[in-house]
Each structure stands twice: as C-alpha cells, then as structure tokens.
DRENLUM-582456 format. One record per atom (N, C-alpha, C): residue in three letters; x negated, y, z negated. Coordinates in steps of 0.2 Angstrom, whole numbers, padded with zeros to 4 digits, always signed. Last residue first. Example, Ala and Ser with C-alpha at 12.3 -4.5 7.8 and 13.67 -1.06 7.14 Angstrom:
2
Ser-0064-0011-0035;Ser-0068-0005-0036;Ser-0064+0000-0039;Ala-0066-0028-0039;Ala-0062-0022-0039;Ala-0066-0016-0039;
***
This chain:
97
Unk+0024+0224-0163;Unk+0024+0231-0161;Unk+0030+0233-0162;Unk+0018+0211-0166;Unk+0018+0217-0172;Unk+0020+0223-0169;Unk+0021+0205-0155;Unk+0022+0202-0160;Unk+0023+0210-0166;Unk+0009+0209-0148;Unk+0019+0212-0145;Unk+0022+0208-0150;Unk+0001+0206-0152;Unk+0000+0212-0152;Unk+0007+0215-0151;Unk+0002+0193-0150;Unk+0002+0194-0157;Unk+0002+0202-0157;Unk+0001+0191-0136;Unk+0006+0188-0140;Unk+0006+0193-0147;Unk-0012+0198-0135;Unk-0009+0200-0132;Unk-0002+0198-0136;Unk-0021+0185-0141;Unk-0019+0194-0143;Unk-0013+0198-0140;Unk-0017+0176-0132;Unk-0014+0174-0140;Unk-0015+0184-0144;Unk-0022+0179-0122;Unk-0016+0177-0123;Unk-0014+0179-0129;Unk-0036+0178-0124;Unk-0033+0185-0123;Unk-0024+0185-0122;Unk-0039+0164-0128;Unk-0039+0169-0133;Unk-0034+0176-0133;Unk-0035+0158-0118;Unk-0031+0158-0118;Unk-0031+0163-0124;Unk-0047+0165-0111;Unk-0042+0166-0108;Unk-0035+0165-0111;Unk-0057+0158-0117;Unk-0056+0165-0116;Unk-0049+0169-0112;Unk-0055+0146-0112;Unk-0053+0147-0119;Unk-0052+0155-0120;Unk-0056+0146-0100;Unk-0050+0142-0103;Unk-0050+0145-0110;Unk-0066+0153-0089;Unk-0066+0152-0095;Unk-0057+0151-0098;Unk-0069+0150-0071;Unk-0064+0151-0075;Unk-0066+0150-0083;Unk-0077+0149-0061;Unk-0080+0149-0068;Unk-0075+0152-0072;Unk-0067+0156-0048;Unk-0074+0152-0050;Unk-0076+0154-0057;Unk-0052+0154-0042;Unk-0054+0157-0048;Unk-0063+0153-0047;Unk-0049+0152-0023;Unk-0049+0151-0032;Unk-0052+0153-0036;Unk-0047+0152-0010;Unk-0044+0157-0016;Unk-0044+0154-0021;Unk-0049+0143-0001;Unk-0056+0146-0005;Unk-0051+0150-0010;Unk-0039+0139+0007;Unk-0042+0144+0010;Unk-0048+0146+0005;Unk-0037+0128+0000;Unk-0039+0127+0004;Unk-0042+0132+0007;Unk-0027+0133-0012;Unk-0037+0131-0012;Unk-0041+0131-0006;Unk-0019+0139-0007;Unk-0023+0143-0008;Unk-0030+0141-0009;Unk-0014+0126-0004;Unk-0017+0132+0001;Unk-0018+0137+0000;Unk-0010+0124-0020;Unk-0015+0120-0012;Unk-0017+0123-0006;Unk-0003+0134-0023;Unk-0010+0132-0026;Unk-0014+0128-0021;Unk+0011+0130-0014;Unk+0006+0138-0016;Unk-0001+0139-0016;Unk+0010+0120-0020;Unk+0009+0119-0011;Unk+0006+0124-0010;Unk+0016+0122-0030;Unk+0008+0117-0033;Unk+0007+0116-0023;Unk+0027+0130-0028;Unk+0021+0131-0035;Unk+0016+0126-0032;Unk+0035+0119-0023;Unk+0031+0124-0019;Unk+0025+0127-0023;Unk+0038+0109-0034;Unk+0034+0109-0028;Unk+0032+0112-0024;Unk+0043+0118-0041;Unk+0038+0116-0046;Unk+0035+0113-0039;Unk+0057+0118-0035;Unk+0051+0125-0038;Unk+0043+0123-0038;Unk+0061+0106-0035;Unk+0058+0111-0029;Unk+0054+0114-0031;Unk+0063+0106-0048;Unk+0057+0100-0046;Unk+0056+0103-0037;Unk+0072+0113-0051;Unk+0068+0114-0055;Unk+0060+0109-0054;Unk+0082+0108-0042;Unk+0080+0114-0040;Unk+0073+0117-0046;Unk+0085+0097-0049;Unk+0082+0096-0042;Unk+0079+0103-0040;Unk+0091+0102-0061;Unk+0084+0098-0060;Unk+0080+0097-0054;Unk+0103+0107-0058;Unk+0097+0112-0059;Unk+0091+0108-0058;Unk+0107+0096-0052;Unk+0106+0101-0046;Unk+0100+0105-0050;Unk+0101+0081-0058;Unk+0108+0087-0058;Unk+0105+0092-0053;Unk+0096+0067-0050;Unk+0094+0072-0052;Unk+0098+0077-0051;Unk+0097+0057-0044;Unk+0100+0055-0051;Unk+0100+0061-0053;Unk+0089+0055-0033;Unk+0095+0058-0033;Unk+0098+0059-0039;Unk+0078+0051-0038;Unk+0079+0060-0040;Unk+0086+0060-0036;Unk+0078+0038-0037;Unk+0075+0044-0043;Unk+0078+0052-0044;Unk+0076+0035-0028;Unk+0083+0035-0029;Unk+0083+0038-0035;Unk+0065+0044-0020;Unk+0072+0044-0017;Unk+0077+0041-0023;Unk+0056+0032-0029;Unk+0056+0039-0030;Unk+0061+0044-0027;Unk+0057+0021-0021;Unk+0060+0023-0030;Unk+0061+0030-0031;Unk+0056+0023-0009;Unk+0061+0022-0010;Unk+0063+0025-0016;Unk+0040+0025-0013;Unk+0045+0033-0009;Unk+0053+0028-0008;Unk+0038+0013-0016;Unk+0035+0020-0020;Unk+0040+0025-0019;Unk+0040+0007-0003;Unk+0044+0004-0009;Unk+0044+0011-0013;Unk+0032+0011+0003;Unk+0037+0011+0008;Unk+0040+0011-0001;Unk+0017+0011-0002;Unk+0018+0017+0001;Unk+0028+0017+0000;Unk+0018-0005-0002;Unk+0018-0001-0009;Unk+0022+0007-0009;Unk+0018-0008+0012;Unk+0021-0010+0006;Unk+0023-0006+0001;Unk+0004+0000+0015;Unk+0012+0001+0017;Unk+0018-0001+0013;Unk-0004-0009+0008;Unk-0001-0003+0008;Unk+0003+0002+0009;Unk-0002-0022+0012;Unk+0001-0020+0007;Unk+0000-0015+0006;Unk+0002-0018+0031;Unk-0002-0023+0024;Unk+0001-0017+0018;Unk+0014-0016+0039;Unk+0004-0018+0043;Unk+0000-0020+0037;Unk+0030-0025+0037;Unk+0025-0022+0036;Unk+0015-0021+0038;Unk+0036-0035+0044;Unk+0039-0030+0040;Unk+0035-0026+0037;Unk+0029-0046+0045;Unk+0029-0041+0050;Unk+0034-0036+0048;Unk+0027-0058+0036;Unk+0032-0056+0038;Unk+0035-0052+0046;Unk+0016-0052+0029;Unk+0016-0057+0034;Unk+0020-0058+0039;Unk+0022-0043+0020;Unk+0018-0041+0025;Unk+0017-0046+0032;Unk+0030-0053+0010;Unk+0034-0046+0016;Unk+0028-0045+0021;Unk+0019-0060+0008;Unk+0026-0063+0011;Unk+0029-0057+0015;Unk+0012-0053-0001;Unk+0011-0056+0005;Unk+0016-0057+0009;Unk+0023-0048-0011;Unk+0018-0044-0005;Unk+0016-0046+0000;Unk+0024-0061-0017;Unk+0029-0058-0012;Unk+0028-0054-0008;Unk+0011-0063-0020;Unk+0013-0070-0016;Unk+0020-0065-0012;Unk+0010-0055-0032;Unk+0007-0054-0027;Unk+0008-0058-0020;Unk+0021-0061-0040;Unk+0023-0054-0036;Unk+0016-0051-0030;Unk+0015-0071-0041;Unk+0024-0071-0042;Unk+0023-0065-0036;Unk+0004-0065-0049;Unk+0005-0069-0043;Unk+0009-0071-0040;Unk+0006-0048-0053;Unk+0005-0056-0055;Unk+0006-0061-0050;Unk-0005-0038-0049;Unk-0001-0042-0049;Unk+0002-0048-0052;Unk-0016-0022-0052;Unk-0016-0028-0054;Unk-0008-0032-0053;Unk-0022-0008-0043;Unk-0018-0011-0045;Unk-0018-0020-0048;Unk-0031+0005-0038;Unk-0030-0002-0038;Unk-0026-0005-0043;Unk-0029+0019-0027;Unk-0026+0015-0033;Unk-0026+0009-0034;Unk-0034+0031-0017;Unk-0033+0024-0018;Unk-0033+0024-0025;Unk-0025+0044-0009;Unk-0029+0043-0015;Unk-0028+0037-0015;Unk-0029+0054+0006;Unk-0025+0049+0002;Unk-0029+0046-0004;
***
C-alpha cells in the first residue's frame, strides 16, 4: 500500500476525527480508504459502456504487467530512445512504401 500525506483544513480535519471517533471507522485511513472507493464508485458509474469497457481493458493490461513483473518477466535495460527511434523508421518506412 502506498502512503500519501495529505494537508486539511481544520474544518475538515476535526470532521475526520469526528467520524473516526465516532467508531465508524479504526482511523483516518480507513476514512480516506472508505470515502476514496466511494468517489471513485460513483465515478465510473457515470461511465458510458464503451468507457467502462475501455477502463476494464486498461485494467487487465496493467494486471498483465503486474504479474508479469512479479514473476521477473521484465525487459532489463530497456533503451526508450532506441526504441522509439526504430519506431519512427519503421513508421516512416510504411510511410513511403
């Protein structure tokens, strides 16, 4: 899990506390966690079918990549430039043919 510090206004860091204390939550992580994954829920119901199917995609793609790192299948010493170079020939090669 990735930590994220954050700044409140005290308005709003008082109501944090308040829910947690509450017992509605075990601390403002949770908070954040719980609230985060509600926006993000009403977020993407907004989302037209293609979009939701173009944000699936785009989720297994990057799951793909994660297990793949995990098992070590990754490129080592990748060259970005060399790579995009042989791009750009390639383009420019089916460009002129």
């Amino acid at each position: 899990m990735t930590s994220l510090a954050i700044q409140l206004p005290d308005e709003l860091s008082q109501f944090v506390s308040a829910s947690v204390n509450s017992g509605g939550y075990q601390d403002a992580d949770e908070f954040f966690v719980s609230i985060l994954s509600t926006f993000r829920e009403q977020a993407e119901s907004t989302l037209t079918d293609e979009e939701s199917a173009k944000l699936a995609s785009l989720r297994a793609d990057i799951q793909h990549a994660v297990d793949q790192a995990d098992l070590g299948e990754v490129i080592r010493d990748f060259d970005m430039t060399a790579f995009l170079a042989e791009r750009h020939r390639e383009h420019a090669a089916r460009q002129t043919a």
